[in-house]
C-alpha positions in Angstrom: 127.9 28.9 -65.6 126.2 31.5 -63.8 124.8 31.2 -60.8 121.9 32.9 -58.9 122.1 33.9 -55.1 119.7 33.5 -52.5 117.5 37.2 -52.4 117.5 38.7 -49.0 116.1 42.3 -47.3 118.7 44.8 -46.7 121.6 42.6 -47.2 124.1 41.7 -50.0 125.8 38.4 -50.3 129.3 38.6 -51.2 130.1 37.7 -54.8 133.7 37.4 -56.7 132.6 38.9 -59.4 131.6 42.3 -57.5 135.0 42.1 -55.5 133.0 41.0 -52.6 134.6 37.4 -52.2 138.8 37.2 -53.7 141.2 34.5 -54.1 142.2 32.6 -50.6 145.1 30.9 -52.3 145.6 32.4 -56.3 148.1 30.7 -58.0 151.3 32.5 -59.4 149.7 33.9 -62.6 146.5 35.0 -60.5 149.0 36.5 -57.8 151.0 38.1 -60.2 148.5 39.7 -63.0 145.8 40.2 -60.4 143.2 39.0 -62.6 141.5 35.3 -63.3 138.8 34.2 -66.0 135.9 33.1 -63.7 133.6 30.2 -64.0 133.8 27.3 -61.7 131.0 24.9 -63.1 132.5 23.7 -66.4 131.8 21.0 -68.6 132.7 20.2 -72.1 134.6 17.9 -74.1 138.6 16.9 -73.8 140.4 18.4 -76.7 143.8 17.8 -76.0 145.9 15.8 -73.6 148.9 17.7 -72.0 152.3 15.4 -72.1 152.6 12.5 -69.8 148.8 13.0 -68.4 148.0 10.1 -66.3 143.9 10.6 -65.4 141.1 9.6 -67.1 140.0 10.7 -70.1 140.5 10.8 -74.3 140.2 13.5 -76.7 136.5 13.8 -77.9 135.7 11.9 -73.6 132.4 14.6 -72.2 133.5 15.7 -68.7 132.5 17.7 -66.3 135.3 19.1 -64.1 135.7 19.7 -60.5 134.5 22.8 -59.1 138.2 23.1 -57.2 141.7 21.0 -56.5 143.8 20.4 -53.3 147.1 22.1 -53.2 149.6 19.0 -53.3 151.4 21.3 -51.0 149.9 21.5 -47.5 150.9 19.1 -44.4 147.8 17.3 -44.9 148.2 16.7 -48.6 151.7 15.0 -48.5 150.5 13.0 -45.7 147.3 11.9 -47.9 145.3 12.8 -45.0 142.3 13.3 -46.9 141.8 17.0 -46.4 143.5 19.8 -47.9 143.9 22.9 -45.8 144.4 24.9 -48.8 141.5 24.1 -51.5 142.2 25.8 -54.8 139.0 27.2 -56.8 138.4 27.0 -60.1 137.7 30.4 -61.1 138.8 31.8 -58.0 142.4 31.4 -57.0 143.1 29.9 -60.9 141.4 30.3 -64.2 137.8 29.0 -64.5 135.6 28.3 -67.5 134.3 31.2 -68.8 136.3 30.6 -72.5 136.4 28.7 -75.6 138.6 26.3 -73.8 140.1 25.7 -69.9 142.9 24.4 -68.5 142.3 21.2 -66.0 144.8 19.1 -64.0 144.7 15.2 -64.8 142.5 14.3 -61.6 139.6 16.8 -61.5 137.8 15.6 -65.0 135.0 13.4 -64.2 133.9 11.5 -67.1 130.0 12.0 -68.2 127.8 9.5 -70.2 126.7 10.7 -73.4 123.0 11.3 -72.4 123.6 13.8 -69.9 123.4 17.2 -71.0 126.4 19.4 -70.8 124.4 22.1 -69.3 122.6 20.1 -66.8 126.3 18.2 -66.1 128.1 21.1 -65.2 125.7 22.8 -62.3 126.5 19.2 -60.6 129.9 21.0 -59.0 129.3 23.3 -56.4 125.3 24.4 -56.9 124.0 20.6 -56.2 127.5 19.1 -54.9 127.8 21.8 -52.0 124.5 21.4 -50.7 124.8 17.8 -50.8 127.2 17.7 -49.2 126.4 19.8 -46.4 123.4 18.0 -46.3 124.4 14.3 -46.5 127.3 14.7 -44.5 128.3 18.4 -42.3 124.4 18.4 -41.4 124.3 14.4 -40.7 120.5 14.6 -41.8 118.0 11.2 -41.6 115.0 9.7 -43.0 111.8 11.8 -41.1 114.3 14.8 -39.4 113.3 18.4 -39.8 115.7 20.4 -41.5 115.3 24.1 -42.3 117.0 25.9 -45.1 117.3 29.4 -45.3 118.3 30.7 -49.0 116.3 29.5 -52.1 118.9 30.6 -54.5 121.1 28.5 -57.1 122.5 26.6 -54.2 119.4 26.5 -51.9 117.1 25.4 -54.1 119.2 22.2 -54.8 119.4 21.8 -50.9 116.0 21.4 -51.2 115.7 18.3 -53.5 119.2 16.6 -51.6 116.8 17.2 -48.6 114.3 15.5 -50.1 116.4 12.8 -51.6 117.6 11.8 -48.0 114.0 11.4 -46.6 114.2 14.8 -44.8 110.7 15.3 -43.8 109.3 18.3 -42.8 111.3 20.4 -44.9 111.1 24.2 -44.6 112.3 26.6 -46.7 113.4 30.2 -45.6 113.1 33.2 -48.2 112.5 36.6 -48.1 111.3 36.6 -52.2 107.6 35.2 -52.7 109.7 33.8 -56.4 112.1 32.0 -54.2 109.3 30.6 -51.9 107.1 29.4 -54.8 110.5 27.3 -56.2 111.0 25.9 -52.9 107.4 24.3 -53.2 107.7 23.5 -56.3 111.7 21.4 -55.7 109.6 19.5 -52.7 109.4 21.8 -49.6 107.1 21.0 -47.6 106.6 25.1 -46.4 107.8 28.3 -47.6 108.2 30.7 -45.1 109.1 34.8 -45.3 111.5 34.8 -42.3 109.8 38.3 -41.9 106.1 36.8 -40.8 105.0 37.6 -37.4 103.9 34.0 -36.9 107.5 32.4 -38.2 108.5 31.0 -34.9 104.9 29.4 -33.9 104.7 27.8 -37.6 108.3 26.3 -37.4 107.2 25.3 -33.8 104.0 23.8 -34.7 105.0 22.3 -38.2 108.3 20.1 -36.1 105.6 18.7 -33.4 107.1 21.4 -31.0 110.5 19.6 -31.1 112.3 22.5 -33.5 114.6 21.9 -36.1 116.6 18.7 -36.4 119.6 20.8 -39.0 119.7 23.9 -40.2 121.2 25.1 -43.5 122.2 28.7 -44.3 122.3 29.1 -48.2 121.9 32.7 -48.2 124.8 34.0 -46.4 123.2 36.3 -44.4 123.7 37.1 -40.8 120.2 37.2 -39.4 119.6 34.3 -41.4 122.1 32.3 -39.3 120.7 34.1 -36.2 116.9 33.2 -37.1 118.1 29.8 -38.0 120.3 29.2 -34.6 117.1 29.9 -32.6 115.0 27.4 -34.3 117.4 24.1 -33.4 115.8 22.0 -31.5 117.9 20.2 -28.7 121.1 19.3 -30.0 120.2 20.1 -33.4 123.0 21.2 -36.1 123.5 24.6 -38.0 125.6 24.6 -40.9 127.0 27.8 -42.7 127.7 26.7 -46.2 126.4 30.3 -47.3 129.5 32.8 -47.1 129.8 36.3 -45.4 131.5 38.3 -43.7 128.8 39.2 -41.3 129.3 37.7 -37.5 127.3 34.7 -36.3 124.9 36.2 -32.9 123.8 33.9 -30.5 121.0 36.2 -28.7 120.8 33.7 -25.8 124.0 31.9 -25.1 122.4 30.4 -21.5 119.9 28.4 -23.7 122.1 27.7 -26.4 124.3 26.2 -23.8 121.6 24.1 -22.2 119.9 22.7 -25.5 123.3 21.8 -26.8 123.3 22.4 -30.5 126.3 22.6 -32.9 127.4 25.4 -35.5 129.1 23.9 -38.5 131.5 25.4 -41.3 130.9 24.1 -44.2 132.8 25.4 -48.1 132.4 22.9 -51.4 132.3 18.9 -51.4 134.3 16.0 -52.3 135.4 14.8 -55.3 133.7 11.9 -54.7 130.1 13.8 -54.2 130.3 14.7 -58.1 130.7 11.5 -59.5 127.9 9.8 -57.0 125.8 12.6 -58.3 126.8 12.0 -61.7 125.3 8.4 -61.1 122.1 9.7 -59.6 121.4 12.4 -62.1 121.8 9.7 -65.0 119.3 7.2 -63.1 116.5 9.5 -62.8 116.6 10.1 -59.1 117.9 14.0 -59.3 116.4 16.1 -62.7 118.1 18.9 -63.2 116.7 20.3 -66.4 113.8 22.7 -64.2 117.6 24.4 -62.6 118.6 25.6 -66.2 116.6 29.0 -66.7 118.5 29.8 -70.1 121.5 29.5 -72.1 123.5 32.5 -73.0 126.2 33.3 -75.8 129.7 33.6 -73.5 129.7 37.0 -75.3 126.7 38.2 -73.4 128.2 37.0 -70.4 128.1 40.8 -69.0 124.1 40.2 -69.4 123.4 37.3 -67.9 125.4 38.7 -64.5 123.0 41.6 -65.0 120.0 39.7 -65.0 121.0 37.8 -62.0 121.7 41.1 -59.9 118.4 42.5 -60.9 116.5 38.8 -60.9 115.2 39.2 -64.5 112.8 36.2 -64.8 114.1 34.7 -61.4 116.8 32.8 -62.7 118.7 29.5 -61.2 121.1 29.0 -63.1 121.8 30.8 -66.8 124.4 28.4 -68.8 127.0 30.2 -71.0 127.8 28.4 -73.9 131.2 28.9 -75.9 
């Protein structure tokens, strides 16, 4: 799977495959060769069980896998706490799915039904999981709250619909690209905004009833993205940074920021949990996926499809390689 960015003026967003983004915590063979297959959406069929495999799952069983693991090492882990402090990547700190077949430890398959497409299956992990997360749970968000997301990208735009899904009402998207703000409509915004109009601050102002943003949610990764954002929260409102750079977060005034109250939130992936939920949702109807799959490319031309997601040929979500 590759995935499409959110676009933004003057800025770059940090990428693995470009060297911007590296491995956190690479496994031996990643630490030792210095190089890993990417590809962290993945779903196929089980070929082969491994010896004395305990999870789920039967040669010929459709899975999709999860987008990352936990350690097994960290305090946390052998004290089942819940939360690893040391989240492993697929496709980041070990190999991912870009080849004719992957490697995948006995608990991160998650079994599919045989109706749901492979391609539409495997964006579930991170580009709809992450923002659902961050959504549904980091961000808090209820029936009727105004949310704001900035970054219509492969993750954003599936922020969008979560949003939606969870009765988030008014919704308004953030993007710089007139493409990106016409998919925002079109996956149930309610406005699409150029964070670069004159008027952005009076329409977030007017469109909230004067009462600002509810949570905030920066897809794009960008640094006056997280700035614009901060300063439309309402009282006590939320930000949450599931977009990733290095840039530092500014808070222009700290005296009001201290007085309204609001909250700045990390936020990096989802639970295993989240997949299989979404699983469940996608195969009643509630979530359709098919309108995130712009095309399906040869794993051959795999060089071309990251090319026509740096230059935004045809605006692309999500491009599906296929073995």
């Amino acid at each position: 799977m590759v995935d499409a960015g959110a676009g933004s003026r003057g800025a770059r967003t940090p990428h693995l495959i470009d060297g911007g983004i590296g491995p956190v915590f690479p496994v031996d063979a990643v630490r030792d060769s210095g190089a890993v297959t990417l590809g962290h959406e993945v779903a196929g069929v089980v070929h082969t069980l491994g010896p004395d495999v305990r999870g789920n799952g039967v040669p010929g069983q459709p899975v999709v896998l999860q987008a990352g693991q936990a350690c097994g090492e960290c305090e946390d882990c052998l004290h089942r706490r819940g939360t690893c402090r040391q989240p492993l990547t697929r496709g980041v700190d070990y190999d991912g799915g870009w080849a004719q077949y992957a490697l995948a430890r006995e608990d991160t398959p998650v079994p599919l039904p045989d109706h749901l497409p492979f391609d539409q299956a495997a964006i579930i992990p991170d580009a709809v999981s992450t923002p659902y997360a961050a959504i549904v749970e980091a961000g808090d968000v209820r029936p009727a709250e105004a949310v704001g997301i900035w970054g219509a990208g492969g993750i954003g735009a599936h922020g969008i619909r979560v949003a939606r899904l969870a009765g988030a009402a008014p919704i308004i998207a953030v993007d710089p690209l007139p493409g990106a703000r016409e998919r925002a409509l079109a996956f149930g915004a309610d406005l699409a905004l150029d964070p670069a109009a004159p008027d952005f601050t009076q329409v977030v102002h007017r469109s909230t009833g004067g009462q600002g943003l509810r949570a905030a949610f920066d897809f794009a990764g960008v640094g006056a993205a997280r700035t614009q954002a901060t300063a439309a929260l309402g009282p006590a409102g939320v930000l949450v940074l599931a977009g990733l750079t290095p840039e530092p977060l500014t808070i222009g005034d700290s005296v009001n920021f201290c007085f309204q109250a609001p909250q700045i939130r990390g936020h990096f992936g989802s639970g295993d949990d989240h997949v299989d939920l979404l699983i469940r949702l996608v195969s009643a109807g509630r979530l359709d996926l098919a309108p995130s799959i712009t095309a399906h490319v040869p794993l051959a031309e795999a060089a071309d499809a990251v090319a026509r997601l740096e230059k935004k040929t045809g605006d692309p979500i999500r491009l599906v390689l296929t073995p």
